[in-house]
C-alpha positions as a Markdown table, in Angstrom:
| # | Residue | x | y | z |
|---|---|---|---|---|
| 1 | Unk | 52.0 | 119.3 | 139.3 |
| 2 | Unk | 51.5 | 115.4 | 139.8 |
| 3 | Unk | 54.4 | 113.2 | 139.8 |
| 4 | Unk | 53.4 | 111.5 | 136.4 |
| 5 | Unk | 53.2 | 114.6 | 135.0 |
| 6 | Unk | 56.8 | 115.4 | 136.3 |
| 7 | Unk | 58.1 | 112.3 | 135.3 |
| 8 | Unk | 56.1 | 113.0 | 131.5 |
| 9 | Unk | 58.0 | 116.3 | 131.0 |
| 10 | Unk | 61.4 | 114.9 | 132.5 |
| 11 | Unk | 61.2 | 111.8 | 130.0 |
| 12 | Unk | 60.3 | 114.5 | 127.0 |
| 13 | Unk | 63.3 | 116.7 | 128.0 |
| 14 | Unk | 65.2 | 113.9 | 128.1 |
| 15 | Unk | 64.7 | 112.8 | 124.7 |
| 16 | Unk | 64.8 | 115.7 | 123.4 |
| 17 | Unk | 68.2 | 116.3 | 125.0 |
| 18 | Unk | 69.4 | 113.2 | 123.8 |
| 19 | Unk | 68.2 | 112.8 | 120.3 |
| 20 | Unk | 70.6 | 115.8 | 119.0 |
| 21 | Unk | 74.3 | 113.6 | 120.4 |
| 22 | Unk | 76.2 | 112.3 | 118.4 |
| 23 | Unk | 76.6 | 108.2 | 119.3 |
| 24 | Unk | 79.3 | 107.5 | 121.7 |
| 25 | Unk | 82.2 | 106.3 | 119.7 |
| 26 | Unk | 83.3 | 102.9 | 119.7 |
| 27 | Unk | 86.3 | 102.3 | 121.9 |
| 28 | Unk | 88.0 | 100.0 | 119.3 |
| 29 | Unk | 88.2 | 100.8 | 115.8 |
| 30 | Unk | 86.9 | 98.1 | 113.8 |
| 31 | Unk | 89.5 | 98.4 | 111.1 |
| 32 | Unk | 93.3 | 98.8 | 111.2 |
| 33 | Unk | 95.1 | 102.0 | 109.9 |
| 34 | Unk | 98.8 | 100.4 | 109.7 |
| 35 | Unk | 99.8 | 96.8 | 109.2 |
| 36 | Unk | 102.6 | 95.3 | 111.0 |
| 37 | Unk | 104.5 | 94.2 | 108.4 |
| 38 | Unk | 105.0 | 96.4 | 105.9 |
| 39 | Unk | 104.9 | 94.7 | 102.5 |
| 40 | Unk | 108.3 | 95.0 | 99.7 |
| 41 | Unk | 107.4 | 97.3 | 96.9 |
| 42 | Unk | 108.2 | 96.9 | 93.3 |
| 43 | Unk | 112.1 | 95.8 | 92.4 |
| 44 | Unk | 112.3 | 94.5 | 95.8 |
| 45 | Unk | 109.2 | 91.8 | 95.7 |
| 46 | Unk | 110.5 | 91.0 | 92.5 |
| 47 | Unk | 114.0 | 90.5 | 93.4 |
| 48 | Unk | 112.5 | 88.0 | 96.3 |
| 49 | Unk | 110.2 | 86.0 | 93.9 |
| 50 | Unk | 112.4 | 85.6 | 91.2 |
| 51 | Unk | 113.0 | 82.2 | 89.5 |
| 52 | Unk | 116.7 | 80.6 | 91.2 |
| 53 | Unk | 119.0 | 79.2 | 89.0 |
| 54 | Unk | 119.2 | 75.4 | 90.6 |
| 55 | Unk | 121.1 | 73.6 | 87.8 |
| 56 | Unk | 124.9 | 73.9 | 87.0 |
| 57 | Unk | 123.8 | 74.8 | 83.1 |
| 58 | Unk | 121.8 | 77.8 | 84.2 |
| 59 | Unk | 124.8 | 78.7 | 87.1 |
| 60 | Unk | 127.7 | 78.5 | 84.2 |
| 61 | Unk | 126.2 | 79.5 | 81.5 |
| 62 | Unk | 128.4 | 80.5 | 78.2 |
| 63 | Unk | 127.3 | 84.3 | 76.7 |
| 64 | Unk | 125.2 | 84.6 | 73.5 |
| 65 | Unk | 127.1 | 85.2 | 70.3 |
| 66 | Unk | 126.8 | 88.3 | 69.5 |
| 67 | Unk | 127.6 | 89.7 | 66.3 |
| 68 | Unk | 130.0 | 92.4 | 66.4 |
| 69 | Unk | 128.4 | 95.9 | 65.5 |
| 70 | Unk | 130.3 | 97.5 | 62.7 |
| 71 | Unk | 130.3 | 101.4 | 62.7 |
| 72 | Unk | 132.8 | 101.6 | 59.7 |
| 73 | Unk | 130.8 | 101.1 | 56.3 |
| 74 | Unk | 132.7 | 101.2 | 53.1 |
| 75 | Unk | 130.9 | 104.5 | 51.1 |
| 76 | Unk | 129.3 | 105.7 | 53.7 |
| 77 | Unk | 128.0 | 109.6 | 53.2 |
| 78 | Unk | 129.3 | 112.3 | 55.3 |
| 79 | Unk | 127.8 | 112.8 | 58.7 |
| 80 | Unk | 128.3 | 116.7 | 58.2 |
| 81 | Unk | 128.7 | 118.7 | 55.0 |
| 82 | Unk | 129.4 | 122.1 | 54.9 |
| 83 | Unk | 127.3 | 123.9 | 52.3 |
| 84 | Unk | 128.4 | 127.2 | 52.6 |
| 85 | Unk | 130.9 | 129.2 | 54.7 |
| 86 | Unk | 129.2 | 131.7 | 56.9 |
| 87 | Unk | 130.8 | 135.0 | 57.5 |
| 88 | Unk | 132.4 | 135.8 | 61.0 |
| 89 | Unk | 131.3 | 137.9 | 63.6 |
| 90 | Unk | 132.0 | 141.3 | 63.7 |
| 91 | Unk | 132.7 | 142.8 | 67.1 |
């Protein structure tokens, strides 16, 4: 064989080799996969970004009036009423 024809076959062989790899993987990864600072979830973001109180009124500030909740209602209907007496359990 001639040395072109050599070098035809080693070039085809070599293709062919190197067509079926995979591509060499990047050696940095172009996205991260943790941050550095992780970020506050939920009650805890909302505990930092609430509104401050700044002025005395909103410091000292006198409760609502609230109306007193009554249970005791003049009339009221029974809460249980025994319609009929059941018989006890025999052993």
């Amino acid at each position: 064989m001639t040395f072109a024809l050599r070098l035809v076959v080693l070039a085809v062989v070599f293709v062919a080799i190197t067509c079926f790899q995979p591509l060499a993987a990047p050696t940095r990864r172009l996205s991260a996969l943790q941050a550095h600072h992780v970020q506050a979830k939920a009650a805890k973001n909302k505990e930092k970004n609430r509104p401050r109180k700044h002025r005395p009124s909103d410091i000292v500030r006198a409760k609502l009036p609230y109306k007193a909740v009554t249970t005791d209602i003049e009339n009221k209907p029974a809460e249980y009423t025994v319609v009929g007496g059941a018989a006890p359990a025999s052993e």
